[in-house]
LUMMIMAR-640434 format. One record per residue (C-alpha): residue number from 0; chain; x, y, z. Coordinates in nm, 3 decimals. Layout:
<vexdrens>
+-----+------+---------+---------+---------+
: pos : unit :      xx :      yy :      zz :
+-----+------+---------+---------+---------+
: NUM :    A :       X :       Y :       Z :
...
+-----+------+---------+---------+---------+
</vexdrens>
This chain:
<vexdrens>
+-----+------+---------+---------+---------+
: pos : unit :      xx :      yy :      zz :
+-----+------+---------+---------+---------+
:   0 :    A :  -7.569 :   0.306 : -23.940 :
:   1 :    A :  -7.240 :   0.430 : -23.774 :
:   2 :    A :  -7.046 :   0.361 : -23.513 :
:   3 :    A :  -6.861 :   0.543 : -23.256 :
:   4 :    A :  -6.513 :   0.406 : -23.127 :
:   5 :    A :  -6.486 :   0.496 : -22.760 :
:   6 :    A :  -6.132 :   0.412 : -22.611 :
:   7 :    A :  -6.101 :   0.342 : -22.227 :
:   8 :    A :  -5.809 :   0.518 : -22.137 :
:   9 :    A :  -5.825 :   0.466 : -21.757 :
:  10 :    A :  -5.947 :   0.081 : -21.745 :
:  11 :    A :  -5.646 :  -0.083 : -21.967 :
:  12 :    A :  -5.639 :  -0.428 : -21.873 :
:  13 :    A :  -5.296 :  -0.537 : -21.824 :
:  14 :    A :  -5.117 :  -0.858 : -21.839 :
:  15 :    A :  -4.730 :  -0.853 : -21.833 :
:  16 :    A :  -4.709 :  -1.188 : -21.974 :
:  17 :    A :  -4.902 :  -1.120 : -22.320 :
:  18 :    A :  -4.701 :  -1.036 : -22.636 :
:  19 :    A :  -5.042 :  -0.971 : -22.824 :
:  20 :    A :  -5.279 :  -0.679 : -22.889 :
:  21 :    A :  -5.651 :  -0.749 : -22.797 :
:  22 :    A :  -5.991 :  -0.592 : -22.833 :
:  23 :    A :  -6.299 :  -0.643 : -22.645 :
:  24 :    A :  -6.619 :  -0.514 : -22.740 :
:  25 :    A :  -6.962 :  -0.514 : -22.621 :
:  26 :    A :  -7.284 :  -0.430 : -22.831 :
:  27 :    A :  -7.603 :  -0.382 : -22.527 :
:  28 :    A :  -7.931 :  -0.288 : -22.693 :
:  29 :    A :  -8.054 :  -0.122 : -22.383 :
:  30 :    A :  -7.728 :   0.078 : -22.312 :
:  31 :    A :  -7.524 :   0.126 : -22.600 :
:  32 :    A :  -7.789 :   0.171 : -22.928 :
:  33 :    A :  -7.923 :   0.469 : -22.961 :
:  34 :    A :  -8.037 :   0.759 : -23.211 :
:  35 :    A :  -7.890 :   1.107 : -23.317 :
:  36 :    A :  -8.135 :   1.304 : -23.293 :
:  37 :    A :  -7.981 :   1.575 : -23.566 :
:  38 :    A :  -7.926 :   1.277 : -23.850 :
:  39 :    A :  -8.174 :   1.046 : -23.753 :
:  40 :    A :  -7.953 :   0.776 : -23.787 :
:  41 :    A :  -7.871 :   0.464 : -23.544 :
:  42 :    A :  -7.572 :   0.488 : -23.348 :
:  43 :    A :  -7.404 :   0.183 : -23.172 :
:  44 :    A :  -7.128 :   0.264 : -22.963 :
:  45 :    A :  -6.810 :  -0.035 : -23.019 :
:  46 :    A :  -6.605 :   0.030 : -22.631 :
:  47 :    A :  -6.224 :  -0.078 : -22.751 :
:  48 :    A :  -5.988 :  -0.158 : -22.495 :
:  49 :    A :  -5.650 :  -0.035 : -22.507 :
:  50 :    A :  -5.381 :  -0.278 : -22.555 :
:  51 :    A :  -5.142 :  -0.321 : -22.282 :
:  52 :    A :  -4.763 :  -0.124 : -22.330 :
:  53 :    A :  -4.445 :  -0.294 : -22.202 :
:  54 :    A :  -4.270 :   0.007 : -22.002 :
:  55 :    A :  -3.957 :   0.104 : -22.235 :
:  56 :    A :  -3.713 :   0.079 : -21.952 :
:  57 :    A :  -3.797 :  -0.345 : -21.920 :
:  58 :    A :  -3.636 :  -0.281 : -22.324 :
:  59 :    A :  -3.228 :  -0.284 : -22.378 :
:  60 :    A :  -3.176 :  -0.271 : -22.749 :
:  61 :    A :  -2.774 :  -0.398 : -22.817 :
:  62 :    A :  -2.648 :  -0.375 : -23.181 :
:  63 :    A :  -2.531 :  -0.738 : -23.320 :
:  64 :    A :  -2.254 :  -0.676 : -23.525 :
:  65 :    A :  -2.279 :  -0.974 : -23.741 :
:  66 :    A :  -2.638 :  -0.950 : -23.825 :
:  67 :    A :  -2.618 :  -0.586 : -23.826 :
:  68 :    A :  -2.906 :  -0.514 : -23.656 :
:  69 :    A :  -3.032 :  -0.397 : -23.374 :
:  70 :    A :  -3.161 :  -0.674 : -23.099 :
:  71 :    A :  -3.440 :  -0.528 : -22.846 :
:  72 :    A :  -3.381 :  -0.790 : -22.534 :
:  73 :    A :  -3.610 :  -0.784 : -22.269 :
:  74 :    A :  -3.441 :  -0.780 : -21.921 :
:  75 :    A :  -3.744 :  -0.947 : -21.760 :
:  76 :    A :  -3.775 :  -1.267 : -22.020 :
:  77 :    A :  -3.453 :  -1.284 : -22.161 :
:  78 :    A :  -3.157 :  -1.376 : -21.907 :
:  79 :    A :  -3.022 :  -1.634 : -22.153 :
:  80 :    A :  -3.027 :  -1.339 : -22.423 :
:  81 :    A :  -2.916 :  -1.087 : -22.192 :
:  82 :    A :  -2.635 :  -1.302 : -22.071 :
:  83 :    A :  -2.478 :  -1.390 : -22.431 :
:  84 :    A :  -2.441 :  -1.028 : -22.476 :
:  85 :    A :  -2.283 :  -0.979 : -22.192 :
:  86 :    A :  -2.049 :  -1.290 : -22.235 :
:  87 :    A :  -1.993 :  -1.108 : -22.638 :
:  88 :    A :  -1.866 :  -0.811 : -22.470 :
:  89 :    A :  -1.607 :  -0.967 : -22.235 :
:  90 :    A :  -1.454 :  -1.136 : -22.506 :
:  91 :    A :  -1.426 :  -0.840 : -22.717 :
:  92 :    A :  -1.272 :  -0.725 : -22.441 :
:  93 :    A :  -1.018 :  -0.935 : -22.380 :
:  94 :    A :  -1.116 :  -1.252 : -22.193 :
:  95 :    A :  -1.073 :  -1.611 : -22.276 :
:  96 :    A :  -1.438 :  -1.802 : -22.331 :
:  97 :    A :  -1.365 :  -2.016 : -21.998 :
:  98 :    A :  -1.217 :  -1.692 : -21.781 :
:  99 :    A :  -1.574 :  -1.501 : -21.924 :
: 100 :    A :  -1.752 :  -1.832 : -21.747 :
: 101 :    A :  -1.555 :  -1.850 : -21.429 :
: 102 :    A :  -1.632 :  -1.480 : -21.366 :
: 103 :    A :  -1.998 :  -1.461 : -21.479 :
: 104 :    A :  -2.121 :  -1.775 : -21.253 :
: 105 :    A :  -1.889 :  -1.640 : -20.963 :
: 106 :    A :  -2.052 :  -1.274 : -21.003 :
: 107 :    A :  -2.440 :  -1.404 : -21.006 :
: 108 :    A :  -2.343 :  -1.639 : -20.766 :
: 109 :    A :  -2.154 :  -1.484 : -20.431 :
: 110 :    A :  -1.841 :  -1.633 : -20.255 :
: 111 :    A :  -1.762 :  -1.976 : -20.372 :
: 112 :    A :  -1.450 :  -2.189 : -20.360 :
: 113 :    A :  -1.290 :  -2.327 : -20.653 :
: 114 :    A :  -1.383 :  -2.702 : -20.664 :
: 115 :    A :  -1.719 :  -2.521 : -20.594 :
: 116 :    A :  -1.689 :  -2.327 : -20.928 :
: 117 :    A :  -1.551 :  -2.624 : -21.130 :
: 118 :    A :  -1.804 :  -2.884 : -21.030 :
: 119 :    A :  -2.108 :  -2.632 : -21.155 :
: 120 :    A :  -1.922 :  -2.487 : -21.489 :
: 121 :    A :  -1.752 :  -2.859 : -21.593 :
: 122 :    A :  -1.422 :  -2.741 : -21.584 :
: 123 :    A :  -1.119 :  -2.931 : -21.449 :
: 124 :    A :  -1.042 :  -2.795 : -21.088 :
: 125 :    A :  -0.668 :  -2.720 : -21.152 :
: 126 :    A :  -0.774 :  -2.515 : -21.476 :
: 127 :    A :  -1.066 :  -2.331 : -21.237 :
: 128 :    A :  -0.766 :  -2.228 : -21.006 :
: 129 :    A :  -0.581 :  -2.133 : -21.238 :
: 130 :    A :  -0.792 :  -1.880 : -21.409 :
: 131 :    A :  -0.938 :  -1.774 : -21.073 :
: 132 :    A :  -0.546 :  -1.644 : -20.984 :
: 133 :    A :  -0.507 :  -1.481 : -21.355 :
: 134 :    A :  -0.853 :  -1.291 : -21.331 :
: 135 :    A :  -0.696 :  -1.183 : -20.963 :
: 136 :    A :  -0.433 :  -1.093 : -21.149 :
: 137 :    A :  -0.644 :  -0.872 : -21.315 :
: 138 :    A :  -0.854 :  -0.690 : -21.050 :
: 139 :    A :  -1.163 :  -0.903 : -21.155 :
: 140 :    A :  -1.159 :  -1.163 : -20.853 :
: 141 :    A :  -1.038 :  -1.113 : -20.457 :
: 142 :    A :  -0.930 :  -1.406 : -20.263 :
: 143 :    A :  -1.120 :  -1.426 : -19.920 :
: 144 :    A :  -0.944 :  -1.475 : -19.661 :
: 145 :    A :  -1.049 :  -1.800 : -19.464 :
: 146 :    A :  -0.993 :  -2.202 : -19.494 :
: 147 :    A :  -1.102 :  -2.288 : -19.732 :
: 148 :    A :  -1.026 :  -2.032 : -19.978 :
: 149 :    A :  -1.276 :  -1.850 : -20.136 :
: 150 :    A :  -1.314 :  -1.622 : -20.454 :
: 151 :    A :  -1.524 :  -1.352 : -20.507 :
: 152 :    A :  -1.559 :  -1.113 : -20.798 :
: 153 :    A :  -1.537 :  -0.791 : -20.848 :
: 154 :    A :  -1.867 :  -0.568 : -20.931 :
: 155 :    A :  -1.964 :  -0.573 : -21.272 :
: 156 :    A :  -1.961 :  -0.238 : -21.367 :
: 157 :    A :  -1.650 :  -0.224 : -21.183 :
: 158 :    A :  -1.514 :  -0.528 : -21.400 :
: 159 :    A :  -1.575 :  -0.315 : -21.775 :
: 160 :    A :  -1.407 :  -0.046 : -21.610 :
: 161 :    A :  -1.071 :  -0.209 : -21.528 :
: 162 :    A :  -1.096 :  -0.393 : -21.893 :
: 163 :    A :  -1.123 :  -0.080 : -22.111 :
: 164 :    A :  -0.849 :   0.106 : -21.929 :
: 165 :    A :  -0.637 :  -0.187 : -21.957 :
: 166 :    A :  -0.735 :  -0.212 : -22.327 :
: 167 :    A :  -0.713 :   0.154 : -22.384 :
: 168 :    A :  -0.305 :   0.113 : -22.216 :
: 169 :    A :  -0.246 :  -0.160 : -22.438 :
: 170 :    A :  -0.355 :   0.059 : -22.720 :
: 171 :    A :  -0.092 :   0.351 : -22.611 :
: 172 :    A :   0.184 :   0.090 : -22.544 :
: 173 :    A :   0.131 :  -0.056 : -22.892 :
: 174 :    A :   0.112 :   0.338 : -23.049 :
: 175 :    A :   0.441 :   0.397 : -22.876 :
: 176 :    A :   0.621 :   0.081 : -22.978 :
: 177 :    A :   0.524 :   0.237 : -23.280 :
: 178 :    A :   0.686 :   0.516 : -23.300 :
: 179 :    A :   1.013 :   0.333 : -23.178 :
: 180 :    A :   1.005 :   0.072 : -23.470 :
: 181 :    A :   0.944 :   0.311 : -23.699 :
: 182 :    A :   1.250 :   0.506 : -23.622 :
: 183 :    A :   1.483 :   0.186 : -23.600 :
: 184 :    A :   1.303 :   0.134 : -23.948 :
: 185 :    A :   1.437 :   0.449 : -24.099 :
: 186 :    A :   1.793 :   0.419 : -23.960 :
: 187 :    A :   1.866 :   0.062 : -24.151 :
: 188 :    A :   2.029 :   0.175 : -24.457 :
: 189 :    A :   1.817 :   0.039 : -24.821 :
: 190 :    A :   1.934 :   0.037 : -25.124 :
: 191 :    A :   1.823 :   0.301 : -25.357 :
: 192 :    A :   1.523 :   0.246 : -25.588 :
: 193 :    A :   1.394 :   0.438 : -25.851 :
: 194 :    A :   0.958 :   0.403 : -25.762 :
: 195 :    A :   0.698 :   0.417 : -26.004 :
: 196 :    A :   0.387 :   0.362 : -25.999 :
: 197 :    A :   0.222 :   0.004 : -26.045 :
: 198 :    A :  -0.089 :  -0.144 : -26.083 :
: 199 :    A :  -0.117 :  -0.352 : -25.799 :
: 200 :    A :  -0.392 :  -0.568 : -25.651 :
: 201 :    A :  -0.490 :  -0.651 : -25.224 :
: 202 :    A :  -0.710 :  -0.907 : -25.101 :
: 203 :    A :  -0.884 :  -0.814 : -24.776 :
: 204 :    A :  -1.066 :  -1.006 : -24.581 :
: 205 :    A :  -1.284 :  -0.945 : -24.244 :
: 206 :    A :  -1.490 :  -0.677 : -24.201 :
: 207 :    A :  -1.222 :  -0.467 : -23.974 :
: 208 :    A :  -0.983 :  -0.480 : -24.259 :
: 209 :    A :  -1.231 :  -0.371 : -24.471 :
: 210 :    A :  -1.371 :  -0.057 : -24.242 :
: 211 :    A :  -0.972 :   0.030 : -24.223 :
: 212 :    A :  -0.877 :   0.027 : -24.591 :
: 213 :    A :  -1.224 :   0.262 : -24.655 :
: 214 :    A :  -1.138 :   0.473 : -24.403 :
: 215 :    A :  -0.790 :   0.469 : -24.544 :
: 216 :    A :  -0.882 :   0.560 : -24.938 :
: 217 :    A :  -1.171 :   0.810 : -24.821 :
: 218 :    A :  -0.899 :   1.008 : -24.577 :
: 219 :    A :  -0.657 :   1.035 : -24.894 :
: 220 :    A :  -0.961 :   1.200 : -25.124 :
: 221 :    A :  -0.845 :   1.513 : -25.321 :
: 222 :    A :  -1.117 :   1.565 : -25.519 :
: 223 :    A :  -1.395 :   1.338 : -25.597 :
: 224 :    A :  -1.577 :   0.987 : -25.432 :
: 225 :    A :  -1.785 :   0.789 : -25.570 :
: 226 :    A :  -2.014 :   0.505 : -25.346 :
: 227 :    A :  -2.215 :   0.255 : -25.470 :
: 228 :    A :  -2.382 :   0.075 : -25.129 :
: 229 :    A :  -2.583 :  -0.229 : -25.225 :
: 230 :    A :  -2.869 :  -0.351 : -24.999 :
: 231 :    A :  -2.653 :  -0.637 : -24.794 :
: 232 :    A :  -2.391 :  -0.395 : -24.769 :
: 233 :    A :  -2.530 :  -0.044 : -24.655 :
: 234 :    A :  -2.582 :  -0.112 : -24.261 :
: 235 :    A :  -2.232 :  -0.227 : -24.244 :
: 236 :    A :  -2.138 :   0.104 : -24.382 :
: 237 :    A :  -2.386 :   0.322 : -24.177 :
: 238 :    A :  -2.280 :   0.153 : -23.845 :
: 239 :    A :  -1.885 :   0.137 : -23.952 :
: 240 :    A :  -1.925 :   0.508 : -23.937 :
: 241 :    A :  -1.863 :   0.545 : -24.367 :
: 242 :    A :  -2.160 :   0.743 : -24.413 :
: 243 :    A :  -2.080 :   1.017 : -24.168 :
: 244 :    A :  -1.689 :   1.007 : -24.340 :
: 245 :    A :  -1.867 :   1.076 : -24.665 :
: 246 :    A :  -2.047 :   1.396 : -24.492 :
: 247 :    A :  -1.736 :   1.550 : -24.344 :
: 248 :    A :  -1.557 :   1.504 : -24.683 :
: 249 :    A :  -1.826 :   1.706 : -24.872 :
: 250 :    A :  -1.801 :   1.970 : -24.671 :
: 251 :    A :  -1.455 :   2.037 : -24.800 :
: 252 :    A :  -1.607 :   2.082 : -25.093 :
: 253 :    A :  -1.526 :   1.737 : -25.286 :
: 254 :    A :  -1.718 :   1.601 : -25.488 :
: 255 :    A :  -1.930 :   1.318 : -25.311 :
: 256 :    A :  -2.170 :   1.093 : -25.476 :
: 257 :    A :  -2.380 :   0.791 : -25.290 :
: 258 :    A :  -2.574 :   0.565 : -25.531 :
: 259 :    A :  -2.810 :   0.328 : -25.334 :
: 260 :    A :  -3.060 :   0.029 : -25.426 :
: 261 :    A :  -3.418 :   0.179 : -25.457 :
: 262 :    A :  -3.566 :  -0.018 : -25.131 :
: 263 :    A :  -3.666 :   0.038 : -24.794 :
: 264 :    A :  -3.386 :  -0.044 : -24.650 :
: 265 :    A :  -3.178 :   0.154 : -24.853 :
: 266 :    A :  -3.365 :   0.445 : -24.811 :
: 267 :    A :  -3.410 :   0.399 : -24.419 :
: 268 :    A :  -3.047 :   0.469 : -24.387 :
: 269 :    A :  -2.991 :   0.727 : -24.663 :
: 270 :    A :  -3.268 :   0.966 : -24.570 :
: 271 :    A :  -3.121 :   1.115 : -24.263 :
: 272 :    A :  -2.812 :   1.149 : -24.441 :
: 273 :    A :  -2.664 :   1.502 : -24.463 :
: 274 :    A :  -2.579 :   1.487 : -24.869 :
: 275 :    A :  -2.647 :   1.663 : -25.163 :
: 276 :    A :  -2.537 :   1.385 : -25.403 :
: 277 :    A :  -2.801 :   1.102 : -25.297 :
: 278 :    A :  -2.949 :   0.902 : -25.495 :
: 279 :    A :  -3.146 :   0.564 : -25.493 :
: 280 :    A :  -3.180 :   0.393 : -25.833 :
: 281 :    A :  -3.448 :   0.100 : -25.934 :
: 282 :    A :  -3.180 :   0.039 : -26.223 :
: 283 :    A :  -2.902 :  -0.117 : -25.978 :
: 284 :    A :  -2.918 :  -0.473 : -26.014 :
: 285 :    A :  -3.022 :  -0.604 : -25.687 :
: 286 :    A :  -2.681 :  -0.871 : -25.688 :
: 287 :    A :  -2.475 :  -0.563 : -25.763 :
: 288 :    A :  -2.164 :  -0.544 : -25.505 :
: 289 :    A :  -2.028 :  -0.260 : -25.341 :
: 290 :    A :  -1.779 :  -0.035 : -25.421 :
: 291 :    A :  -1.610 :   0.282 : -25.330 :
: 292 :    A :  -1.356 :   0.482 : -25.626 :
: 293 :    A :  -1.200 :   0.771 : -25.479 :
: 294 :    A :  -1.060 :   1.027 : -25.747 :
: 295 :    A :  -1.016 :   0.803 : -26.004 :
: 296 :    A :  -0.764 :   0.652 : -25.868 :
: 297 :    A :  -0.834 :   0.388 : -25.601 :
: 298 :    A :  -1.099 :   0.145 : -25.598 :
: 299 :    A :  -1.193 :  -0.059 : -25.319 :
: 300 :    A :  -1.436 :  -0.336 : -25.443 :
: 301 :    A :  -1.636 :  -0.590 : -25.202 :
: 302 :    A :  -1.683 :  -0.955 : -25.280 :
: 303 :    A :  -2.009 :  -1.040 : -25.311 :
: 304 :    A :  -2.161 :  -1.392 : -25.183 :
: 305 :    A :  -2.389 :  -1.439 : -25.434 :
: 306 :    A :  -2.630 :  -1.746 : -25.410 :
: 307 :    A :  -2.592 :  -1.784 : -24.996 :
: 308 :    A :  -2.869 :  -1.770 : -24.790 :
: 309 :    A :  -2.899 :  -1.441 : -24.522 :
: 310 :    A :  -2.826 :  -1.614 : -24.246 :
: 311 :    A :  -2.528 :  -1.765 : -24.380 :
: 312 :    A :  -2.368 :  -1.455 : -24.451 :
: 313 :    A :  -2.430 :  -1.314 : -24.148 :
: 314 :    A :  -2.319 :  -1.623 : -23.993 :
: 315 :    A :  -1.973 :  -1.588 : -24.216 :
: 316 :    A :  -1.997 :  -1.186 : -24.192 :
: 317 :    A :  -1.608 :  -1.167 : -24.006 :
: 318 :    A :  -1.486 :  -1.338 : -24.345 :
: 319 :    A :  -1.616 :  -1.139 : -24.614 :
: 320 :    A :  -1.361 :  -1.016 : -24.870 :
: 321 :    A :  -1.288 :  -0.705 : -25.068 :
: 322 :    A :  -1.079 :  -0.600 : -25.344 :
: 323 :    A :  -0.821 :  -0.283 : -25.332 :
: 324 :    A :  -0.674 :  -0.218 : -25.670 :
: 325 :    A :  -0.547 :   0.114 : -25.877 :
: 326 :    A :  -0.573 :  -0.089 : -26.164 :
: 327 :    A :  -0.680 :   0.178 : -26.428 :
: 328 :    A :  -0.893 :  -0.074 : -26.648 :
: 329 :    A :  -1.098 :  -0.175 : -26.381 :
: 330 :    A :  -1.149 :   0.157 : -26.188 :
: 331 :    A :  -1.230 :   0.311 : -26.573 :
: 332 :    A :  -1.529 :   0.049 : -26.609 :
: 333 :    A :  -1.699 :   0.103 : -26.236 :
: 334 :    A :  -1.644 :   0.408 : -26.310 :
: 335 :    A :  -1.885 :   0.407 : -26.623 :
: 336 :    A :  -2.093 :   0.210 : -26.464 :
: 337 :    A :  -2.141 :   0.422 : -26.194 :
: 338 :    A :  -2.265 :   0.744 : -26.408 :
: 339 :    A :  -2.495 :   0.525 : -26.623 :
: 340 :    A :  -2.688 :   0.451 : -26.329 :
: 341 :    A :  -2.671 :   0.767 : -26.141 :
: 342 :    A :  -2.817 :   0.919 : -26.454 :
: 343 :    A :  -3.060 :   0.626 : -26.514 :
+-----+------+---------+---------+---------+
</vexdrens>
């Protein structure tokens, strides 16, 4: 006996508030058993209905920095979701955790006055006041005139704009500043010193520092980088933006080698790569941390949190720590270690 799946295309039956796949199927002896006539063999037809699709545009997918992942939030069944993002974003932004509540309830919420404000959020009415005149300040609130005052806030879209041109002014304040110090810098006389080189040693900590100092070493290549990107550590370096550094430095024609766990994960992010030295190696120990040596010279080693849970480090991921050193010994040893498993 065989069967013949028959899917109904054109009679899905929907239901937008199932997260599961089901199948219904019927088995009629009148209607649905038959014979083939060429075979001889019985034939009962199985009638599988199609699961129902959510549409992709009811789908926002937001990257979470600490898990390093990416979150798929549903705009129809997530508000609370949807709204933490948004709150994440402000702050990055700029704005204090009670200005980033004053301004999202007044912007779902229409014209309000400010005892109005401070009796739904629990926040002191003076306080309320007083942020609603610094977001003003700001462009993010208008005061309405009529008695009582009133507060609303700017659009939202509206809102991101004004905060990234006022971060990207800081930004160009701060890079002339710069400039300025660093010529009142060079003017101060110094005493002369004869330099040689040292083995020195930096402790880094935070995952910005971190990006920076890679960024840093891999800019100052000459001739040859090495990567070794464990498992825990090798979304942090595709979505810091290391991976794509390592392509544009190859095409100078350097010397670029990335060593990788031999896992799923590892080889998710790794395939798409634009590389010819790639590899992914069973023998890496699996508790292995990461580390980057750039022309045998600088090595920039990551503190591993061995023993800690997942979520812990990803709860802890803005205070992880790495190691900068040009301390010969040590850069000598990865080193080794390094070609024994890129040739194992």
């Amino acid at each position: 006996m065989c069967y013949i799946l028959t899917f109904l295309g054109s009679n899905v039956i929907t239901n937008a508030d199932s997260e599961f796949r089901s199948i219904k199927y019927t088995a009629s002896r009148n209607s649905l058993s038959s014979f083939d006539l060429e075979s001889g063999t019985k034939v009962r037809t199985l009638t599988v209905m199609e699961p129902p699709v959510k549409k992709p545009d009811s789908v926002v997918r937001l990257y979470d920095e600490k898990a390093q992942l990416y979150k798929f939030v549903m705009k129809d069944k997530g508000p609370l979701q949807s709204l933490e993002a948004i709150e994440n974003a402000l702050a990055k932004l700029g704005l204090s955790k009670n200005e980033i509540r004053v301004y999202t309830y007044l912007a779902r919420t229409g014209m309000l006055k400010a005892s109005e404000i401070s009796e739904v959020i629990s926040l002191h009415r003076t306080e309320t006041y007083r942020i609603l005149r610094d977001l003003e300040k700001m462009g993010l609130v208008s005061s309405v005139f009529e008695k009582p005052l009133k507060f609303v806030a700017t659009p939202f879209e509206k809102t991101l704009d004004i905060l990234i041109d006022s971060k990207r002014l800081r930004l160009q304040l701060l890079e002339r500043k710069k400039r300025d110090l660093v010529s009142l810098w060079i003017s101060l006389p110094k005493a002369e010193v004869e330099l040689s080189k040292k083995e020195v040693f930096q402790i880094l900590e935070g995952e910005e520092q971190i990006n920076r100092k890679a960024e840093e070493i891999l800019e100052k290549s000459k001739s040859e980088v090495c990567v070794f990107a464990s498992d825990s550590d090798i979304a942090h370096f595709y979505h810091a933006g290391l991976l794509d550094k390592l392509e544009r430095i190859e095409k100078k024609d350097f010397s670029v080698r990335l060593l990788a766990n031999d896992s799923p994960k590892s080889k998710f992010f790794i395939k798409e790569l634009k590389l010819n030295g790639v590899r992914s190696s069973a023998a890496c120990p699996s508790d292995l941390s990461s580390f980057i040596i750039v022309d045998q010279e600088q090595l920039l080693f990551l503190i591993n949190k061995n023993g800690q849970p997942r979520e812990d480090i990803e709860k802890k991921r803005e205070k992880l720590g790495a190691l900068w050193t040009n301390y010969e010994a040590f850069i000598k040893a990865l080193s080794a270690l390094f070609s024994e498993l890129w040739n194992s």
